[in-house]
PDB file of the backbone (N, CA, C, O) and the ligand in Angstrom, with CONECT records:
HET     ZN  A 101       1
ATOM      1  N   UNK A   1     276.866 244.559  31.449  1.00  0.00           N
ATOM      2  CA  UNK A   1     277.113 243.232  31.999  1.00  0.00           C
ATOM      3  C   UNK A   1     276.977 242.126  30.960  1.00  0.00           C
ATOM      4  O   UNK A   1     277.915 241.338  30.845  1.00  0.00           O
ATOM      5  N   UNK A   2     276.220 242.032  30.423  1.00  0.00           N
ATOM      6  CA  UNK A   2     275.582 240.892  29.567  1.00  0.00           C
ATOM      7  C   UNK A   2     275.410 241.721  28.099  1.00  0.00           C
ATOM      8  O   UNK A   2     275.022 240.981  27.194  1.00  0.00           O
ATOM      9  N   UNK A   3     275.584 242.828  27.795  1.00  0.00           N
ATOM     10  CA  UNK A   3     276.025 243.198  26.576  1.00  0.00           C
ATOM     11  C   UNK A   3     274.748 243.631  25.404  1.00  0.00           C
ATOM     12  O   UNK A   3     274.840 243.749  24.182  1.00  0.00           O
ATOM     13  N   UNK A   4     273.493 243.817  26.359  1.00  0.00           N
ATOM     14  CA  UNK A   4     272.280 243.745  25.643  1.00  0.00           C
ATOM     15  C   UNK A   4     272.288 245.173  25.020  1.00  0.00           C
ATOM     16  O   UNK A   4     272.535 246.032  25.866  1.00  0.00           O
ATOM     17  N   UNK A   5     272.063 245.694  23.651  1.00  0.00           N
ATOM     18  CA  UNK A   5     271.846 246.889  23.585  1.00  0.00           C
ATOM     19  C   UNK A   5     270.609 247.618  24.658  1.00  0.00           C
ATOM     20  O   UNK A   5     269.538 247.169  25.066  1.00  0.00           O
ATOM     21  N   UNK A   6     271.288 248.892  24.879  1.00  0.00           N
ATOM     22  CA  UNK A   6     270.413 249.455  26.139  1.00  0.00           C
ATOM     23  C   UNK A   6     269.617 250.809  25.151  1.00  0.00           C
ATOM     24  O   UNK A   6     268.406 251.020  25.204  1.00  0.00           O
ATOM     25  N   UNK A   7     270.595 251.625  24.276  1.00  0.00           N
ATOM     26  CA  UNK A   7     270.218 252.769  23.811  1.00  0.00           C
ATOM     27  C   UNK A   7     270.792 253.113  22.181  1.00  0.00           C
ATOM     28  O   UNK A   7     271.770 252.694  21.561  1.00  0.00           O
ATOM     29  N   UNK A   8     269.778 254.000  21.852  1.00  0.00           N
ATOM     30  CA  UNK A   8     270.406 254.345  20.435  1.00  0.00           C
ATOM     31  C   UNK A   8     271.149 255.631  21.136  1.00  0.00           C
ATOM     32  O   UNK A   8     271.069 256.182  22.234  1.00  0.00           O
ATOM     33  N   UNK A   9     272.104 255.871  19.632  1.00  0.00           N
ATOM     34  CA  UNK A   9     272.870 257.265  19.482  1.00  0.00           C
ATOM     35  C   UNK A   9     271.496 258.059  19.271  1.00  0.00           C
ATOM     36  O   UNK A   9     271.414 259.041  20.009  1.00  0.00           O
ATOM     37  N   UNK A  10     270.753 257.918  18.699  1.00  0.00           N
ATOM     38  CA  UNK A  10     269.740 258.462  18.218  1.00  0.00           C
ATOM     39  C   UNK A  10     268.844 259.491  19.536  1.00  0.00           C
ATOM     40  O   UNK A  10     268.267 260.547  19.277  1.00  0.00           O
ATOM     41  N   UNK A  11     268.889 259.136  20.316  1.00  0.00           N
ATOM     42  CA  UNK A  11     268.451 259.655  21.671  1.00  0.00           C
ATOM     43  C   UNK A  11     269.641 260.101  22.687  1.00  0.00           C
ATOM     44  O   UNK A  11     269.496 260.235  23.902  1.00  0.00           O
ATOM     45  N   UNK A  12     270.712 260.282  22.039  1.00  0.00           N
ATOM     46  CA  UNK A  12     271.646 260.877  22.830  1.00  0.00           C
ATOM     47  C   UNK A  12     271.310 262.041  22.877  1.00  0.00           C
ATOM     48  O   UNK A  12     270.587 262.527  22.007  1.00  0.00           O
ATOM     49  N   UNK A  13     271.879 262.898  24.160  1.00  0.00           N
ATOM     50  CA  UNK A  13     271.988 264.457  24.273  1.00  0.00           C
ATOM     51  C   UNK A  13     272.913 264.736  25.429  1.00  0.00           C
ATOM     52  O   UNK A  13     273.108 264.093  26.460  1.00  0.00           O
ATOM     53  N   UNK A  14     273.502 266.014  24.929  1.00  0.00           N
ATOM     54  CA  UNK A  14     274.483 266.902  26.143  1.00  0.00           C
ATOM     55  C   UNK A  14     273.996 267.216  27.190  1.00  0.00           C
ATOM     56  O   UNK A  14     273.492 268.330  27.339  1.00  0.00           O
ATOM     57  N   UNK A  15     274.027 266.485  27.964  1.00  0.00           N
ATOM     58  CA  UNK A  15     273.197 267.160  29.716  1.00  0.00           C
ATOM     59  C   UNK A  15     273.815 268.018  29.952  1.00  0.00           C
ATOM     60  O   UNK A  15     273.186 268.995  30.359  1.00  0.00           O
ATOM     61  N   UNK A  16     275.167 268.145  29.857  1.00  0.00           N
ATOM     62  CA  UNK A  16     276.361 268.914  30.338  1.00  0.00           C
ATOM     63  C   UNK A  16     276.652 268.451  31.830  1.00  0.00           C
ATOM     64  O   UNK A  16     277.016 269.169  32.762  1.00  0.00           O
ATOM     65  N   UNK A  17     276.402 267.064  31.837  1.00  0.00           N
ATOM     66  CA  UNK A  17     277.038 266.590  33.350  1.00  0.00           C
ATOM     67  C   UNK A  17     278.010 265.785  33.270  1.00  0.00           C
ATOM     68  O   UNK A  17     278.431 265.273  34.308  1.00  0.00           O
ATOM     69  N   UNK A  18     278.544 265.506  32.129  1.00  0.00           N
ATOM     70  CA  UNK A  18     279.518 264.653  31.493  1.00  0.00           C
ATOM     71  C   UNK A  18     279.605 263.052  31.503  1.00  0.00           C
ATOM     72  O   UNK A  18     280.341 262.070  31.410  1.00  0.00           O
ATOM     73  N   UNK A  19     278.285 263.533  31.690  1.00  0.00           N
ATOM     74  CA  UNK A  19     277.492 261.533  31.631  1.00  0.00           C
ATOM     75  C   UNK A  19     277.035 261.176  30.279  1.00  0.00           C
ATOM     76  O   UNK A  19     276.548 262.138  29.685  1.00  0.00           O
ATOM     77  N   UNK A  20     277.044 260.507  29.880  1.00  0.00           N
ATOM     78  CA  UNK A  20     276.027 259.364  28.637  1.00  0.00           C
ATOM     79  C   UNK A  20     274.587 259.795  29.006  1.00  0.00           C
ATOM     80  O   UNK A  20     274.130 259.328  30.050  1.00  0.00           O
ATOM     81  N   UNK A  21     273.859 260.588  28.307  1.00  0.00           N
ATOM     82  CA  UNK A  21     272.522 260.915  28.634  1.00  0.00           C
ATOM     83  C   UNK A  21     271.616 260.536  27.661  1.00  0.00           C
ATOM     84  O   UNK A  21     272.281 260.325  26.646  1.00  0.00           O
ATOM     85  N   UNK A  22     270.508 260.351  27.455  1.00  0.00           N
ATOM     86  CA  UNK A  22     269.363 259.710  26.919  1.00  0.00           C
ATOM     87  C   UNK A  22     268.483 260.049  26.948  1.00  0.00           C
ATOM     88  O   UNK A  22     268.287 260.512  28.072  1.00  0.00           O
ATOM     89  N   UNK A  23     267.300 260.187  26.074  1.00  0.00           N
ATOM     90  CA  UNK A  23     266.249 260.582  26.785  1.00  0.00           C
ATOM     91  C   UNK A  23     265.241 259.242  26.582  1.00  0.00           C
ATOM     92  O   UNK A  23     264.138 259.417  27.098  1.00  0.00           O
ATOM     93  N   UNK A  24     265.396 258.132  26.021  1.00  0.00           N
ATOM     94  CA  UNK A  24     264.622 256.981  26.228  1.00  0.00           C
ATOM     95  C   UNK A  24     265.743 255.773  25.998  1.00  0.00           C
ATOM     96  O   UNK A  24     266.844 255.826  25.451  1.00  0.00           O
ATOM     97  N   UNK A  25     265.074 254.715  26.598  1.00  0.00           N
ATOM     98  CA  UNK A  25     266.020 253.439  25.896  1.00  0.00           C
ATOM     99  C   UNK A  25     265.354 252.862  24.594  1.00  0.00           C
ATOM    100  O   UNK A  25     264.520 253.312  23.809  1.00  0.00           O
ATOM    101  N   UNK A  26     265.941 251.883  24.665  1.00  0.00           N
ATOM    102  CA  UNK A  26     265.315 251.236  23.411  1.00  0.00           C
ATOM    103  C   UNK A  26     264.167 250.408  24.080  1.00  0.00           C
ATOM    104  O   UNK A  26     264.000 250.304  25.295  1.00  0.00           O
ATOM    105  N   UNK A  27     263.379 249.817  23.069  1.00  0.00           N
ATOM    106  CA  UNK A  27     262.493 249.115  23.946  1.00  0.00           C
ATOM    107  C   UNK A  27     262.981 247.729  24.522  1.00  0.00           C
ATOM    108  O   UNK A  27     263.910 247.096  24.020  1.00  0.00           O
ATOM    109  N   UNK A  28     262.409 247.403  25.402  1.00  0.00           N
ATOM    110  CA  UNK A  28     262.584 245.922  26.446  1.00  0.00           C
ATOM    111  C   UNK A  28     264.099 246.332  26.633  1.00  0.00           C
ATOM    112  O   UNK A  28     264.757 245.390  26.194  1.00  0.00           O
ATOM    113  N   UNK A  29     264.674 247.016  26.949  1.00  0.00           N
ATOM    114  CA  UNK A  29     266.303 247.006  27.112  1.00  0.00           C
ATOM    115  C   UNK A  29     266.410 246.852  29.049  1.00  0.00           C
ATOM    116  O   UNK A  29     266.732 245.953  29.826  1.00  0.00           O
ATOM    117  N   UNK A  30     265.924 248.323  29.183  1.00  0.00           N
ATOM    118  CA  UNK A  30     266.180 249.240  30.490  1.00  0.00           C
ATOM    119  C   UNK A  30     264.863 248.764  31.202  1.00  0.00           C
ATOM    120  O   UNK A  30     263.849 248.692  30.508  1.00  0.00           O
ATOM    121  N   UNK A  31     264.786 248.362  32.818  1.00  0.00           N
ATOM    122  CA  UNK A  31     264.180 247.862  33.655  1.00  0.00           C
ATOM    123  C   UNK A  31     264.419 249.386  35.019  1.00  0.00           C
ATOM    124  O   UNK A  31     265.461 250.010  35.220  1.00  0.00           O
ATOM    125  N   UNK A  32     263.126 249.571  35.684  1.00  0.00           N
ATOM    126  CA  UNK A  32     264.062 250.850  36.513  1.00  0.00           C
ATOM    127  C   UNK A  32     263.077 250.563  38.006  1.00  0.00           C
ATOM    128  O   UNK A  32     261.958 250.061  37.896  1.00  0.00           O
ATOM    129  N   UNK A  33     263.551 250.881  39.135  1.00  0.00           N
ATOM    130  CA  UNK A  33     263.359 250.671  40.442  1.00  0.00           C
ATOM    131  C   UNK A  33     263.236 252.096  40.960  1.00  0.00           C
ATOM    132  O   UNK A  33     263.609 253.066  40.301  1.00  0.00           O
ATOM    133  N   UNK A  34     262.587 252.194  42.419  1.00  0.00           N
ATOM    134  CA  UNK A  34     262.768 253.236  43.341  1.00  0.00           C
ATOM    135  C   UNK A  34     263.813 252.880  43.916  1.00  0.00           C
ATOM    136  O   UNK A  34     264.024 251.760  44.381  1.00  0.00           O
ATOM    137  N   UNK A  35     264.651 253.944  43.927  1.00  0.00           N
ATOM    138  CA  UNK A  35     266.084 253.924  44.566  1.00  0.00           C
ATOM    139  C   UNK A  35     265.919 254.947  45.624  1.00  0.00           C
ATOM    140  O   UNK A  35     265.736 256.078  45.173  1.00  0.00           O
ATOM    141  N   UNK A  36     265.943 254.810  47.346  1.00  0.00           N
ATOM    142  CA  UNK A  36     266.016 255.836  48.196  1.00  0.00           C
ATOM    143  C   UNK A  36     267.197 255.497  48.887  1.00  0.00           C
ATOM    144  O   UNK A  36     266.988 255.211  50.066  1.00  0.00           O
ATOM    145  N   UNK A  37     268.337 255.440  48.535  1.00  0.00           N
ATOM    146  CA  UNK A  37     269.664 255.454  49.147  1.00  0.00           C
ATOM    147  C   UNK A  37     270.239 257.164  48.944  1.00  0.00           C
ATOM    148  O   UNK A  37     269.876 257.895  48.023  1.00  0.00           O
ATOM    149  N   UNK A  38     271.065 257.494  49.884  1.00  0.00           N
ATOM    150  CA  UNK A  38     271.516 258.989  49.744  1.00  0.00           C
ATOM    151  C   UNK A  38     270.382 260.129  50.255  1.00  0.00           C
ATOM    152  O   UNK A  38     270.474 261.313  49.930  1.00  0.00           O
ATOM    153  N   UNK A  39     269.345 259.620  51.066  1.00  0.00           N
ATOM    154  CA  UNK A  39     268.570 260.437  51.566  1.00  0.00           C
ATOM    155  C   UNK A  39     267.109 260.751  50.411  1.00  0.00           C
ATOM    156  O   UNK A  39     266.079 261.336  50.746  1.00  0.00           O
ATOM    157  N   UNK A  40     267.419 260.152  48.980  1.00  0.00           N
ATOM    158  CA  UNK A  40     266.484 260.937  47.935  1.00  0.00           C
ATOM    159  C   UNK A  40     266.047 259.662  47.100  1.00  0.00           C
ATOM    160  O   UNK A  40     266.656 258.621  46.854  1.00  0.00           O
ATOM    161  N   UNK A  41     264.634 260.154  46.707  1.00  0.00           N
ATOM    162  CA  UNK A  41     263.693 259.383  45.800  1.00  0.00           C
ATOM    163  C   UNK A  41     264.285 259.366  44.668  1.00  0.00           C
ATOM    164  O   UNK A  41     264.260 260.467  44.116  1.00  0.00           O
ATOM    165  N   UNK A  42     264.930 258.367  43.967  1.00  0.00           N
ATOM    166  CA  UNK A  42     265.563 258.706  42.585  1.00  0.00           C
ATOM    167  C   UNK A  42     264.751 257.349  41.441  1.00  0.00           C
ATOM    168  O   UNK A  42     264.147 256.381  41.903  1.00  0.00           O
ATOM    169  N   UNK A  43     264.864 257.505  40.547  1.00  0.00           N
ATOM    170  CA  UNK A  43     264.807 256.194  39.828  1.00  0.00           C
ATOM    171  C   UNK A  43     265.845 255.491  39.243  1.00  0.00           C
ATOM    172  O   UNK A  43     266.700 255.944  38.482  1.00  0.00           O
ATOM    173  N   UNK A  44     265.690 254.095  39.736  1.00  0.00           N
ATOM    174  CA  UNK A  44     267.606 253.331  39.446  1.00  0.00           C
ATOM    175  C   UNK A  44     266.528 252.844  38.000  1.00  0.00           C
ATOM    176  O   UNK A  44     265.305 252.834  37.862  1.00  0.00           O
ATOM    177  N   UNK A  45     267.813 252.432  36.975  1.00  0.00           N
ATOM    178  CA  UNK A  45     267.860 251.819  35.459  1.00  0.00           C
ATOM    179  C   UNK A  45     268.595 250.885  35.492  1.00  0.00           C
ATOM    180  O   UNK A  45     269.717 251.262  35.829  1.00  0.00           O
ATOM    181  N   UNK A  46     268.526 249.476  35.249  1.00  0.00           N
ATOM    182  CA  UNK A  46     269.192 248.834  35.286  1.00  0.00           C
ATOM    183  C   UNK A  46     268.698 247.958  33.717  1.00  0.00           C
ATOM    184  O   UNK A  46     267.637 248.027  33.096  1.00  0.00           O
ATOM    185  N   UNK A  47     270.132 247.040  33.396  1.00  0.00           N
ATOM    186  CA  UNK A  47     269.412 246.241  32.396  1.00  0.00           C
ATOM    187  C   UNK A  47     268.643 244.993  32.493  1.00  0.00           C
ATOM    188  O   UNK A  47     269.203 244.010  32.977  1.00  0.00           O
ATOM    189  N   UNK A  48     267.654 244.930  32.164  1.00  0.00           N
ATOM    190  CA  UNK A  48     266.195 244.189  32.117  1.00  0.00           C
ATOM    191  C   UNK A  48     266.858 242.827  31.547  1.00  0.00           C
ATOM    192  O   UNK A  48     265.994 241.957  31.443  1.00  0.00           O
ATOM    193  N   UNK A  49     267.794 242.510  31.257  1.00  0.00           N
ATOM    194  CA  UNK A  49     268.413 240.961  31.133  1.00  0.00           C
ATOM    195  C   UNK A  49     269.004 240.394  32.344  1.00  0.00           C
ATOM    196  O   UNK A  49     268.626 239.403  32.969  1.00  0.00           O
ATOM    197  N   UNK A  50     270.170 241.315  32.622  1.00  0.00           N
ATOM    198  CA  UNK A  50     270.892 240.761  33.751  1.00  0.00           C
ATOM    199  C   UNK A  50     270.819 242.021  34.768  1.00  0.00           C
ATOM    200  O   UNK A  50     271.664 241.690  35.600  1.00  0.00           O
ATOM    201  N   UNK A  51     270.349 243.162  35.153  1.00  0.00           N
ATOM    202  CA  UNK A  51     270.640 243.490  36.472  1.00  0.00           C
ATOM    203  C   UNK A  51     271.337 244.306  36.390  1.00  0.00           C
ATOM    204  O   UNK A  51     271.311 245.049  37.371  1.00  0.00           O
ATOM    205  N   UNK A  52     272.118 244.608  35.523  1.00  0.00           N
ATOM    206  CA  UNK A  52     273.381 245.348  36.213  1.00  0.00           C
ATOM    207  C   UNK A  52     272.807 246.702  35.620  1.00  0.00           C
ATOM    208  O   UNK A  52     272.100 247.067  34.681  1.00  0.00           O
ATOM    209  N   UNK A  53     273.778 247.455  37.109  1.00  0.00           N
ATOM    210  CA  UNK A  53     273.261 248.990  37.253  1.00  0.00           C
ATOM    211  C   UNK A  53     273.905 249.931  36.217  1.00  0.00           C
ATOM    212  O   UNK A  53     275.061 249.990  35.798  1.00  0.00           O
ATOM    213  N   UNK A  54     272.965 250.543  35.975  1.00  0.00           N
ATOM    214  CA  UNK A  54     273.158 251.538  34.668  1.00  0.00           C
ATOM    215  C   UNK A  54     273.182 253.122  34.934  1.00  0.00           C
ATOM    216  O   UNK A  54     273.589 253.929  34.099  1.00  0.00           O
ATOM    217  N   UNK A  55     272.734 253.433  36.101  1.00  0.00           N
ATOM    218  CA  UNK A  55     272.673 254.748  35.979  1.00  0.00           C
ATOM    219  C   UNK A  55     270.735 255.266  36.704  1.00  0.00           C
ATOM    220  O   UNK A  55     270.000 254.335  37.033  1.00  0.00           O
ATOM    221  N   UNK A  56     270.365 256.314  36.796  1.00  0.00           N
ATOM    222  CA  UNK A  56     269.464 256.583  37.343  1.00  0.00           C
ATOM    223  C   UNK A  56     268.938 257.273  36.443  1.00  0.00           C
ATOM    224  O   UNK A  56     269.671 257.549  35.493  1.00  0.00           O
ATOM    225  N   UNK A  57     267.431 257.814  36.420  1.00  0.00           N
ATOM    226  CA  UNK A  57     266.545 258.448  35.307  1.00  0.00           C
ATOM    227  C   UNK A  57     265.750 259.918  36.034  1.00  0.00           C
ATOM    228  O   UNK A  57     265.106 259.618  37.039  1.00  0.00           O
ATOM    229  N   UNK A  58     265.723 260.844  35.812  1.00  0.00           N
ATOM    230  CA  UNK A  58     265.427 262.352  36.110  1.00  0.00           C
ATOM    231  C   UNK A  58     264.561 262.806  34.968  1.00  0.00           C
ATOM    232  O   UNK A  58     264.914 262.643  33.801  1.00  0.00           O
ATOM    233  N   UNK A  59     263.437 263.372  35.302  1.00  0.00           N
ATOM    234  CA  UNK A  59     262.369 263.984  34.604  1.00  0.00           C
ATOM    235  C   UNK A  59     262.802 265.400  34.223  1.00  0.00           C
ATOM    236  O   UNK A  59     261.914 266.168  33.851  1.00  0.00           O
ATOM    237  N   UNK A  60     264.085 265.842  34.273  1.00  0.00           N
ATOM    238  CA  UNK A  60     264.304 266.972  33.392  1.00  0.00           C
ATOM    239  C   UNK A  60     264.984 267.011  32.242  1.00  0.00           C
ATOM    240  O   UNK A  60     265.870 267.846  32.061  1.00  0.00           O
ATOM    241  N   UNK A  61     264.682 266.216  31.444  1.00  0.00           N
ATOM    242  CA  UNK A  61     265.425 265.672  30.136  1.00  0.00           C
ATOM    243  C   UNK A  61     264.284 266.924  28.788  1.00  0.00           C
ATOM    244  O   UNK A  61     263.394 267.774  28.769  1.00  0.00           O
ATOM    245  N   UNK A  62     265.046 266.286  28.078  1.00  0.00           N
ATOM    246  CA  UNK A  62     264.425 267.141  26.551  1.00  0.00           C
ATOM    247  C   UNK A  62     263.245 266.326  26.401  1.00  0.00           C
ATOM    248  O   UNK A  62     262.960 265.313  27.039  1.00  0.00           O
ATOM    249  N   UNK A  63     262.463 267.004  25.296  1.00  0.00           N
ATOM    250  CA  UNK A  63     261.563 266.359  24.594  1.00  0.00           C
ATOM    251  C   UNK A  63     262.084 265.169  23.573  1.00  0.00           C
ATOM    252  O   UNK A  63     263.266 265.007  23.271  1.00  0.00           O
ATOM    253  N   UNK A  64     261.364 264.646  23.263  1.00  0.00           N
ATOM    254  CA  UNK A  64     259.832 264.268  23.129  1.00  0.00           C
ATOM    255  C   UNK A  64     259.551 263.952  24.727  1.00  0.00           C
ATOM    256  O   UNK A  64     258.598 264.547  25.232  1.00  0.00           O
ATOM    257  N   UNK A  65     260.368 263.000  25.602  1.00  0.00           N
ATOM    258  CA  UNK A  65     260.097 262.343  26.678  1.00  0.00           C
ATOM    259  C   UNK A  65     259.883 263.075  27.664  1.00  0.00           C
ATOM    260  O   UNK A  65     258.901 262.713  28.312  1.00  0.00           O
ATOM    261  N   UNK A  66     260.852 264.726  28.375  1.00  0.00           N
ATOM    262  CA  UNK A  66     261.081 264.843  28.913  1.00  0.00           C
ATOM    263  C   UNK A  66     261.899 264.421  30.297  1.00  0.00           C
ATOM    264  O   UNK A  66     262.070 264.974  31.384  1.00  0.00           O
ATOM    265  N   UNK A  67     262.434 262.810  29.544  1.00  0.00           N
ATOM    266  CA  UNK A  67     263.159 262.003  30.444  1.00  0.00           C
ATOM    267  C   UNK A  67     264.767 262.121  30.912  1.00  0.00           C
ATOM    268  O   UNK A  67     265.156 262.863  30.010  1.00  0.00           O
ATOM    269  N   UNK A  68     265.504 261.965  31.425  1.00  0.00           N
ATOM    270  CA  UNK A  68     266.870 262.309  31.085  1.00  0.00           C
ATOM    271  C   UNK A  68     267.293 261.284  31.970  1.00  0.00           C
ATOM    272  O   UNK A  68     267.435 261.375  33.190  1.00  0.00           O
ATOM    273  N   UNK A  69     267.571 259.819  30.882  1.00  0.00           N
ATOM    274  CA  UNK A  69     268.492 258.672  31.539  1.00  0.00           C
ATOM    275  C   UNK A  69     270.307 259.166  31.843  1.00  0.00           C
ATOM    276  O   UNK A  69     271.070 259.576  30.968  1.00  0.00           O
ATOM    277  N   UNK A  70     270.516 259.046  32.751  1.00  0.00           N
ATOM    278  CA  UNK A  70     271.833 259.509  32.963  1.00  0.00           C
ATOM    279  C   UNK A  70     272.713 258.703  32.853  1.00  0.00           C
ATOM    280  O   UNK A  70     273.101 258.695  34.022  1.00  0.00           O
ATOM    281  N   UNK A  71     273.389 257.952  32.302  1.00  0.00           N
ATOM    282  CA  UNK A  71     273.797 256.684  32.661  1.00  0.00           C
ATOM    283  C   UNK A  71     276.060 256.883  33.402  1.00  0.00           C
ATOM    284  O   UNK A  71     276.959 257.722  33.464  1.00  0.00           O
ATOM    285  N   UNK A  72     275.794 255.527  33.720  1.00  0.00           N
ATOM    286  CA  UNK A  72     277.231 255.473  34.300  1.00  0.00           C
ATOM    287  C   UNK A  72     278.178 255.049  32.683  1.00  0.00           C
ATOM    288  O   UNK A  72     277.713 254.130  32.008  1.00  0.00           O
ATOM    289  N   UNK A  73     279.154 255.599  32.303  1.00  0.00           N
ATOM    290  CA  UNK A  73     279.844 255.152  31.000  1.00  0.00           C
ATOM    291  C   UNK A  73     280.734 254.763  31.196  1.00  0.00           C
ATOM    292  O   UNK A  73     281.649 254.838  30.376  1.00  0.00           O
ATOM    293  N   UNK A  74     280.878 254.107  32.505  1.00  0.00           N
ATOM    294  CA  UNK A  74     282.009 252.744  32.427  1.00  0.00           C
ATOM    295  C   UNK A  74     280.920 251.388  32.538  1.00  0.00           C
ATOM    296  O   UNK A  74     281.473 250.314  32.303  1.00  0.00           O
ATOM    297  N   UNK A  75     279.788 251.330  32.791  1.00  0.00           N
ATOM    298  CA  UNK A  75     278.948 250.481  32.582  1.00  0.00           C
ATOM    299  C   UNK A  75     278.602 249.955  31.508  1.00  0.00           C
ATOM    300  O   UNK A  75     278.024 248.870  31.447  1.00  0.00           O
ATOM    301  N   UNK A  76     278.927 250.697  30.478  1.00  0.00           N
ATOM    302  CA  UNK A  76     278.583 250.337  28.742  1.00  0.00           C
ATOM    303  C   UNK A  76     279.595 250.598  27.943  1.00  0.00           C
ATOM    304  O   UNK A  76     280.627 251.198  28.242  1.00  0.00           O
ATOM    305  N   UNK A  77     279.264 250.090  26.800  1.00  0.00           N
ATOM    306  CA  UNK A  77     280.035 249.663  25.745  1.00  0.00           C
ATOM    307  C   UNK A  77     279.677 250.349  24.456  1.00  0.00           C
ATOM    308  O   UNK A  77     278.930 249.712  23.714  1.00  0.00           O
ATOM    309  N   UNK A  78     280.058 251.481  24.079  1.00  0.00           N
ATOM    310  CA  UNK A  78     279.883 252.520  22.983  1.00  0.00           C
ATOM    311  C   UNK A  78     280.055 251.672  21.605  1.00  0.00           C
ATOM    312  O   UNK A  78     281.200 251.298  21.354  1.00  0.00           O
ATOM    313  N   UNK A  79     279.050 251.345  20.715  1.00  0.00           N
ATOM    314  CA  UNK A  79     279.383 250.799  19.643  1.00  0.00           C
ATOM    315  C   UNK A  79     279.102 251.667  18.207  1.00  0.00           C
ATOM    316  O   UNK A  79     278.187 252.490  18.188  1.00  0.00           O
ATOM    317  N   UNK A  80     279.732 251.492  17.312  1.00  0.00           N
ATOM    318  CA  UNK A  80     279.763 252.429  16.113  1.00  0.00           C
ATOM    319  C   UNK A  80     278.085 252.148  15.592  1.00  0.00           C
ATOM    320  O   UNK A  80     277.674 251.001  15.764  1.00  0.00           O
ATOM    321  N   UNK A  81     277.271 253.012  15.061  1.00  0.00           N
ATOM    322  CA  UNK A  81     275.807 252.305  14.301  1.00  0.00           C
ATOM    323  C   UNK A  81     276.114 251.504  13.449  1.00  0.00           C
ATOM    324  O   UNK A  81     275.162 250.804  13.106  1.00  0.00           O
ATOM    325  N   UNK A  82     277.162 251.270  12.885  1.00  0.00           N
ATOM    326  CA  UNK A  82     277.168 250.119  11.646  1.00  0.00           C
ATOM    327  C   UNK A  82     276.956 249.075  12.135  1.00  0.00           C
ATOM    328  O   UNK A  82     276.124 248.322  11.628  1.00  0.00           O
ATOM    329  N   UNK A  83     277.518 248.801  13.042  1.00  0.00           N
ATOM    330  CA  UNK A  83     278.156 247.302  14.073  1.00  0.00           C
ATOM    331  C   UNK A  83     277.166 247.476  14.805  1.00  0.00           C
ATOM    332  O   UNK A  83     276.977 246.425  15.418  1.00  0.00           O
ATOM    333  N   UNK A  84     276.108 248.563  15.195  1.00  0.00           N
ATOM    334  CA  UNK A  84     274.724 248.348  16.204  1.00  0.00           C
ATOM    335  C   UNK A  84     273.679 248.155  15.336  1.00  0.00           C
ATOM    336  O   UNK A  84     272.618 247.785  15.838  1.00  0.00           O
ATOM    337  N   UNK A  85     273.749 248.368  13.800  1.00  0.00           N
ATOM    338  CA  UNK A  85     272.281 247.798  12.991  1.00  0.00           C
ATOM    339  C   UNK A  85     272.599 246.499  13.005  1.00  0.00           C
ATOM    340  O   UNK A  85     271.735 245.732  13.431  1.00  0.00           O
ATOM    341  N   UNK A  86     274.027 245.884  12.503  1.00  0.00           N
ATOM    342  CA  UNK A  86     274.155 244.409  12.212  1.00  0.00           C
ATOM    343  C   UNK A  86     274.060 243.512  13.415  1.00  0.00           C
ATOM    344  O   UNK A  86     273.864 242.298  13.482  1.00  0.00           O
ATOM    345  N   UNK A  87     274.294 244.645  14.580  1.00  0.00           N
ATOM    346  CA  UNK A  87     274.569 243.344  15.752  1.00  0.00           C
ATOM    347  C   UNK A  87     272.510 242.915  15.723  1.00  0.00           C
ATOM    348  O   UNK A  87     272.075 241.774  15.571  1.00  0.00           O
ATOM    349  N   UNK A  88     271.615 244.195  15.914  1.00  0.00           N
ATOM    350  CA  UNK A  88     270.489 243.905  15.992  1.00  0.00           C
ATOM    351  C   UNK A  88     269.661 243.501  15.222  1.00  0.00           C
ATOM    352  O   UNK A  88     268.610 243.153  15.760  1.00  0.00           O
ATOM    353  N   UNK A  89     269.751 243.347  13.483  1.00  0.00           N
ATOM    354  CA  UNK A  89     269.195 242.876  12.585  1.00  0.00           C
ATOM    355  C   UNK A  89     269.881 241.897  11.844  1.00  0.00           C
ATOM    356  O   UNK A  89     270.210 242.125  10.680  1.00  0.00           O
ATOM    357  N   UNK A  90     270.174 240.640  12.500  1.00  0.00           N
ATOM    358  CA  UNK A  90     271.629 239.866  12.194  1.00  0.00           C
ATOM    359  C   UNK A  90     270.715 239.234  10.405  1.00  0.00           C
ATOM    360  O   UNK A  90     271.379 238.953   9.408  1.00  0.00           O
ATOM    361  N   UNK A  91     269.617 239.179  10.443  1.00  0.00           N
ATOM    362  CA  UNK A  91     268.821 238.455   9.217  1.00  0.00           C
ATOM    363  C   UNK A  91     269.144 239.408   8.519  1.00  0.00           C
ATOM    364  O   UNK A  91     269.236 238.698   7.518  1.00  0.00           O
ATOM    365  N   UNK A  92     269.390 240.346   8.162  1.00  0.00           N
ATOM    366  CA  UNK A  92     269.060 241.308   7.002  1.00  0.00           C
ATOM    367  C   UNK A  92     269.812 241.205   5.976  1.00  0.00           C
ATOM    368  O   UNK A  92     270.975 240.818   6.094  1.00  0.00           O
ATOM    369  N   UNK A  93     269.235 241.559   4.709  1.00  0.00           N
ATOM    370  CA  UNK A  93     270.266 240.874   3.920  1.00  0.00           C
ATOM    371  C   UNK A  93     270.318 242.111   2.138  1.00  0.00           C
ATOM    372  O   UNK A  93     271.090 241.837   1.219  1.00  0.00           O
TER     373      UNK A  93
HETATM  374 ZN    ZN A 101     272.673 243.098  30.899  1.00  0.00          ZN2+
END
């Protein structure tokens, strides 16, 4: 929604559900709620700037976390790391 980085490549992994998976965000990015819509206890992720829904979070992810953010990938915006160090360390020189 508002374009905040949410995640590194760095914490990507193959769930094999053909989602954008994660096993942490970055810090202050991702904000997450109890979601009981669909009959089930889930955890919603949303971004901690503006709100908008990102996808839900499941405790059967890999290590280190054991977390597995699932996210929706029409919700985000895939950026190359070159263009994600400069967008986040705009001082560096
Ligand atoms: Zn946002």
């Amino acid at each position: 929604g508002c374009g905040l980085e949410l995640f590194s490549s760095s914490t990507k992994f193959d769930s094999g559900t053909g989602w954008p998976s994660f096993w942490a965000p970055l810090h202050n990015a991702v904000a997450e709620d109890r979601d009981t819509t669909l009959g089930m206890l889930r955890v919603e992720a949303h971004c901690r700037r503006c709100g908008g829904h990102l996808g839900h979070v499941f405790d059967d992810g890999p290590r280190p976390t054991g977390l597995r953010y699932c996210m929706n990938g029409v919700a985000m915006n895939f950026v190359a790391a070159e263009e994600e160090t400069r967008v986040r360390i705009p001082n560096r020189t």
